[in-house]
Each structure stands twice: as structure tokens, then as C-alpha cells.
RODO-2510 file (C-alpha; in nm, 4 decimals, decimal comma):
residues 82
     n   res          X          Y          Z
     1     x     0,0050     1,1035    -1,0331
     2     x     0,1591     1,3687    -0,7726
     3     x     0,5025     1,4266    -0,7436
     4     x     0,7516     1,4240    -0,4406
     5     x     0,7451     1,8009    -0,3767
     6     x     0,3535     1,7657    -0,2819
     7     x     0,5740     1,6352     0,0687
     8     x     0,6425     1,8816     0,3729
     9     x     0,9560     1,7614     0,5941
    10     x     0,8492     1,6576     0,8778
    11     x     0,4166     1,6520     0,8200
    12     x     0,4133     1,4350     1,0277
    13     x     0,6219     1,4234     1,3213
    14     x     0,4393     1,6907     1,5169
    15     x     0,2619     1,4553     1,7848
    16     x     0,0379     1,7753     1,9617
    17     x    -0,2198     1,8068     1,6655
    18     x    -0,5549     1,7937     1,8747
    19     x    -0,8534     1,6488     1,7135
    20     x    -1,1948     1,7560     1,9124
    21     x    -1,0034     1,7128     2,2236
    22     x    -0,7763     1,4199     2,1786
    23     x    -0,4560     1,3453     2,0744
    24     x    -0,4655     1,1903     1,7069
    25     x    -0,2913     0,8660     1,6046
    26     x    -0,0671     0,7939     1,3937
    27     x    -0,3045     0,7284     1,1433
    28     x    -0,5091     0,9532     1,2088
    29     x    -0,2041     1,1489     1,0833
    30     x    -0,1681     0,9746     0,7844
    31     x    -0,4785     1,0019     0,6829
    32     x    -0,5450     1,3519     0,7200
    33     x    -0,1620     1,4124     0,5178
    34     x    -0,3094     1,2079     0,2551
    35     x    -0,6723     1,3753     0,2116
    36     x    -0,4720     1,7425     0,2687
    37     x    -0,2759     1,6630    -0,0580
    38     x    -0,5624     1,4552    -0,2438
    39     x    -0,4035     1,1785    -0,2704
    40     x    -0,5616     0,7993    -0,3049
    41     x    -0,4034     0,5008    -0,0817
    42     x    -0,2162     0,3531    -0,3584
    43     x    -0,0270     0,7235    -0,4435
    44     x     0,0518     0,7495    -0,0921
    45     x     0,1803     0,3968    -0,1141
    46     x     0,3899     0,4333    -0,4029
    47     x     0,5395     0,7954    -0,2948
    48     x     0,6532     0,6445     0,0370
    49     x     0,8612     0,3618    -0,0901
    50     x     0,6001     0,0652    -0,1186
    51     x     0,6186    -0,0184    -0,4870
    52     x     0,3531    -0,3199    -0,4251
    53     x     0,0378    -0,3083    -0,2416
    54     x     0,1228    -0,0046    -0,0858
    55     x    -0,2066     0,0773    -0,0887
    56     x    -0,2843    -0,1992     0,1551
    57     x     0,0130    -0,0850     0,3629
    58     x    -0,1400     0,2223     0,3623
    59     x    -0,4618     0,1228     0,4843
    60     x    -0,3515    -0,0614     0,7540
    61     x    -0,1821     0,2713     0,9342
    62     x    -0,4737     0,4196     0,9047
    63     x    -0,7247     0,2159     1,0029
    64     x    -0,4759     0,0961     1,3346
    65     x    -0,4383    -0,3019     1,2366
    66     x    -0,0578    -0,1792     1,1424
    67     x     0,1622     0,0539     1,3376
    68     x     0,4347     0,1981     1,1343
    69     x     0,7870     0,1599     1,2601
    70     x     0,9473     0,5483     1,3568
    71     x     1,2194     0,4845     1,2012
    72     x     1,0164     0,3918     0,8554
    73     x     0,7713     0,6936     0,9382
    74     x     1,1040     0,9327     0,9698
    75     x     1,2829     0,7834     0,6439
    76     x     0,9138     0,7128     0,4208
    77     x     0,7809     1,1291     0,5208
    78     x     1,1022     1,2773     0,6052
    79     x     1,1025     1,4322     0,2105
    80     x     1,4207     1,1803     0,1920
    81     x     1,2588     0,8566     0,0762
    82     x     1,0166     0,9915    -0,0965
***
């Protein structure tokens, strides 16, 4: 299981990152955070504050059926609640 201190303050919060010409969504974001620091959906889940199905919660950002609230992006990535 990975630890806390795999996170970077602020990872994701830089909106400019340019993917083959386009701006890249949220979860686009998430995603690539997640694969950067080999880490599986439910990891990801669990370090961000979803202690159930946080895998699913997870998947849903990235794949675009769920858009994360900034607020929970800012307090789940910001290093602090996680």
C-alpha cells in the first residue's frame, strides 16, 4: 500500500498541462497522478478520503460520469486530507 508522502501539494491544480494539443480534464488529471505514482483505483480511493468504494469514486472522475467538487479536489490532493 503507498503512503501519503507519495502526494505533491498541489499535483493537481495546474489547469495548463497540454495533452497533444488540448487542454486535459480533470480526469484526465487524475488519472495520469495516479499511473505517475503506480497506484490502482482503490489506493487512490482510500488515500483521498473515500474509505468505501473509493475505487468506484475514483473511476467515475476519470472516466467523466462524475465531476469532482473543487473544493473536495483542493482538500482530497491538497497533501492535507490525505
Amino acid at each position: 500500500m503507498c503512503s501519503a508522502g507519495n502526494f505533491m501539494p498541489g499535483a493537481l491544480s495546474g489547469m495548463s498541462i497540454q495533452k497533444e494539443g488540448a487542454s486535459m480534464t480533470i480526469g484526465q488529471k487524475i488519472r495520469m497522478f495516479r499511473k505517475e505514482r503506480h497506484l490502482t483505483l482503490r489506493e487512490l480511493g482510500e488515500l483521498a478520503g473515500f474509505p468505501n468504494r473509493g475505487d468506484v469514486r475514483i473511476a467515475q472522475y476519470e472516466n467523466g460520469s462524475r465531476i469532482p467538487k473543487v473544493i473536495s479536489v483542493r482538500q482530497h490532493f491538497s497533501g492535507n486530507g490525505a
